[in-house]
N, C-alpha and C positions, 0 to 999 in steps of 0.2 A: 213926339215921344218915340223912343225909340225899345225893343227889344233889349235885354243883355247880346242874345245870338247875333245881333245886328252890328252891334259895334265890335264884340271880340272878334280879330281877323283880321278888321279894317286896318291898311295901310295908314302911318303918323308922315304927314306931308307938313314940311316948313312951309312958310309962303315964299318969307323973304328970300332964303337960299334956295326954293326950290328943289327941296332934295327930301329922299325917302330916310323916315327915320324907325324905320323897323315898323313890326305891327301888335297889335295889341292883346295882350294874352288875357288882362283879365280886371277886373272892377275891384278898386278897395272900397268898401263898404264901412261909412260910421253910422253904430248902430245908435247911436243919442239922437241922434238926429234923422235918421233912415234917410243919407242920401251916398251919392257915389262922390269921395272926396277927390279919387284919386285916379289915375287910369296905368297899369304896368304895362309897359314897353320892353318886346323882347331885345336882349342886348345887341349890340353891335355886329361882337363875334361870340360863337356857341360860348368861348372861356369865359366871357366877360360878364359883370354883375349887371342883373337885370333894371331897369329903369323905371321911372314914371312920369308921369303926366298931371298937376293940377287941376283940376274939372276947371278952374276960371281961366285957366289958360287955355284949354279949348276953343279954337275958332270957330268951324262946325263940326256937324258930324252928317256925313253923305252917304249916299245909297257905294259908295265906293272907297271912299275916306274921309280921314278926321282931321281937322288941321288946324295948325296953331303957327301964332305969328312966326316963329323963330327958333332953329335947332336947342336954342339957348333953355328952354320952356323943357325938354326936358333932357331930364336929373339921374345921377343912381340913387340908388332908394337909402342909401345907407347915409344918406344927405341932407332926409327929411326926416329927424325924430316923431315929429306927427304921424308919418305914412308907418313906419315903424309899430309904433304902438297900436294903430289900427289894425295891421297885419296879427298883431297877437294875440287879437280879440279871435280870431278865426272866423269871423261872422260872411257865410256866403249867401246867404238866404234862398238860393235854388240850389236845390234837393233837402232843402229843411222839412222838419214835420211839422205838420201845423196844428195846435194846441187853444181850447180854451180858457181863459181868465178861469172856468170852474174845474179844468181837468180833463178837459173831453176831448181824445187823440178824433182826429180829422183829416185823412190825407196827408198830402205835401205838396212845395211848391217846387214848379217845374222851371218857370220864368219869371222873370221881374220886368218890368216898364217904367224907364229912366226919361226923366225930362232932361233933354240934352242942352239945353240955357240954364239951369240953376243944378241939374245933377241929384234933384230927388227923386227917390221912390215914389212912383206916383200910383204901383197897384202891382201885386204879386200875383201871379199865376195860379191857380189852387188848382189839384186835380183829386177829385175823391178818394179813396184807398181803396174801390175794388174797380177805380177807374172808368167806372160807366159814367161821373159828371165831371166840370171841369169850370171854369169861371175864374173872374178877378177880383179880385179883395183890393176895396180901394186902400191906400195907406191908412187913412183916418179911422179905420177900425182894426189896426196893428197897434198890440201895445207893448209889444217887445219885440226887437230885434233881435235872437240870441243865436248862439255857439251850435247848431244843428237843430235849431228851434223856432217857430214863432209864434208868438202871442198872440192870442186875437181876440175880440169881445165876440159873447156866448154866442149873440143869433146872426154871425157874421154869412153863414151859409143861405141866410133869406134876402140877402143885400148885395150879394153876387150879382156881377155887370157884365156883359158877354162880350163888348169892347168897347177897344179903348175910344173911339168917339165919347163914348156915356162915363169916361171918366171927367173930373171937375177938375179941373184947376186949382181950384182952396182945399182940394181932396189930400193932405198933407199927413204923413205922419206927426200923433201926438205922443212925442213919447210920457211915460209914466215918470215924473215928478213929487218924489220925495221928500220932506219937510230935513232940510239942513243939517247935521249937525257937528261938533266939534270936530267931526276926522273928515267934513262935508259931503257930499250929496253920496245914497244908499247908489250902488250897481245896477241896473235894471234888471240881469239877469241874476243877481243874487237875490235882489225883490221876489223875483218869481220863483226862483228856488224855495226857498224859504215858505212862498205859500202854498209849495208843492209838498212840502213836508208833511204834513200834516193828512192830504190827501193821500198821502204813500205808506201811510205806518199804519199797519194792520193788512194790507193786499199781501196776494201768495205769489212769491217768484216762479217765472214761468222757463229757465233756464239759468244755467250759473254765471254768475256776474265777479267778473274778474279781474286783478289790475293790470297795468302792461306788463308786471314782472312777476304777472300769476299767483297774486296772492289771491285767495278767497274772500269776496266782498260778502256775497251773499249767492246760496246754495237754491237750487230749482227741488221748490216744495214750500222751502220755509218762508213763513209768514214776517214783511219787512218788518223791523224795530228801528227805532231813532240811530241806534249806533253802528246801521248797517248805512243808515240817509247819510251819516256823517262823513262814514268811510267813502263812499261812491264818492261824493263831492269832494271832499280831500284827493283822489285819485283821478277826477277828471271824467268820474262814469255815472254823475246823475243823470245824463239825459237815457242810457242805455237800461240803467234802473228803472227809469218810469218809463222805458216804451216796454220793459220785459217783466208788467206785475199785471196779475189780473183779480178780479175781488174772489 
């Protein structure tokens, strides 16, 4: 298993042609599944659109580089609708806050540990919020991947692993699984929005909550209402909301 810090940097080596294919700036992350699909390749030249890499096309990954059968392996990103729409999730998962299924703000993660043969999250880095602890959250108690956020089940802090030898193998993200319907499967991070609502209506804003183009979402004093929950999310600022209320 590998670091994130481990592989960003690392030189992309073909085998076949033997030749350097730039290095690696950064993990696309799909959050249905908590694994790394994709790997971006800085371009050729500064002008040029930046690239990627399929995690199954990965040869290895070395204490020096990453290598994959053939220059051909990677692509511009503008080539891959799949890598595309992952990108638009925004989901980075280090420097996210870490949140329980009840509500209860907890730190953030600093790093992630990627199995470098299958490309999943196999345990997030957790570092307290006044930073005196620090510990790994295996995947299997992550229940949402989100947008500046992660989910976790309530007593995920007693089940902290201090490395990665002591993670498992079958230690797997499961993501949250919706019952179907006619427009099919619920968002997982609209799932949790949704049962953040309800926890957030009645808390007193603790600074003003704004849109990109400055409108007034909600004011520092005033106690949240459903139609301020709605605004925030319509604008992109629910997570900002609920790290900025206090009862």
């Amino acid at each position: 298993m590998k670091l994130k810090s481990q592989i960003v940097g690392l030189p992309v080596i073909s085998i076949v042609e033997v030749a350097s294919l730039g290095k690696v700036e950064d993990l696309v992350i799909n959050p249905d599944t908590g694994s790394v699909d994709f790997l971006i390749v800085e371009p050729e030249q500064w002008y040029m659109e930046r690239r990627l890499i399929a995690i199954q096309d990965v040869a290895g990954i070395g204490e020096d580089a990453l290598t994959t059968e053939t220059r051909t392996n990677v692509v511009n990103i503008t080539s891959v609708p799949a890598a595309i729409e992952l990108l638009k999730k925004e989901v980075k998962v280090v420097g996210s806050q870490v949140i329980t299924k009840k509500g209860r703000l907890n730190g953030s993660i600093d790093e992630i540990l990627v199995d470098e043969q299958t490309g999943k999250i196999s345990a997030c880095r957790w570092v307290a919020g006044d930073g005196a602890k620090t510990g790994l959250i295996p995947a299997n108690l992550v229940v949402t991947f989100g947008k500046g956020m992660l989910v976790v089940e309530e007593d995920f802090d007693a089940a902290l692993v201090e490395n990665a030898s002591q993670i498992h193998t079958d230690a797997v993200h499961k993501p949250v699984v919706e019952k179907a319907t006619a427009q099919g499967p619920q968002d997982p991070l609209q799932f949790f929005e949704d049962k953040q609502k309800q926890y957030l209506i009645g808390r007193t804003v603790t600074t003003d909550i704004l849109s990109d183009d400055g409108e007034i979402i909600a004011e520092q004093g005033q106690k949240v209402t459903q139609e301020m929950v709605d605004k925030a999310v319509a604008a992109d600022k629910f997570v900002e909301l609920t790290l900025n209320t206090r009862e």
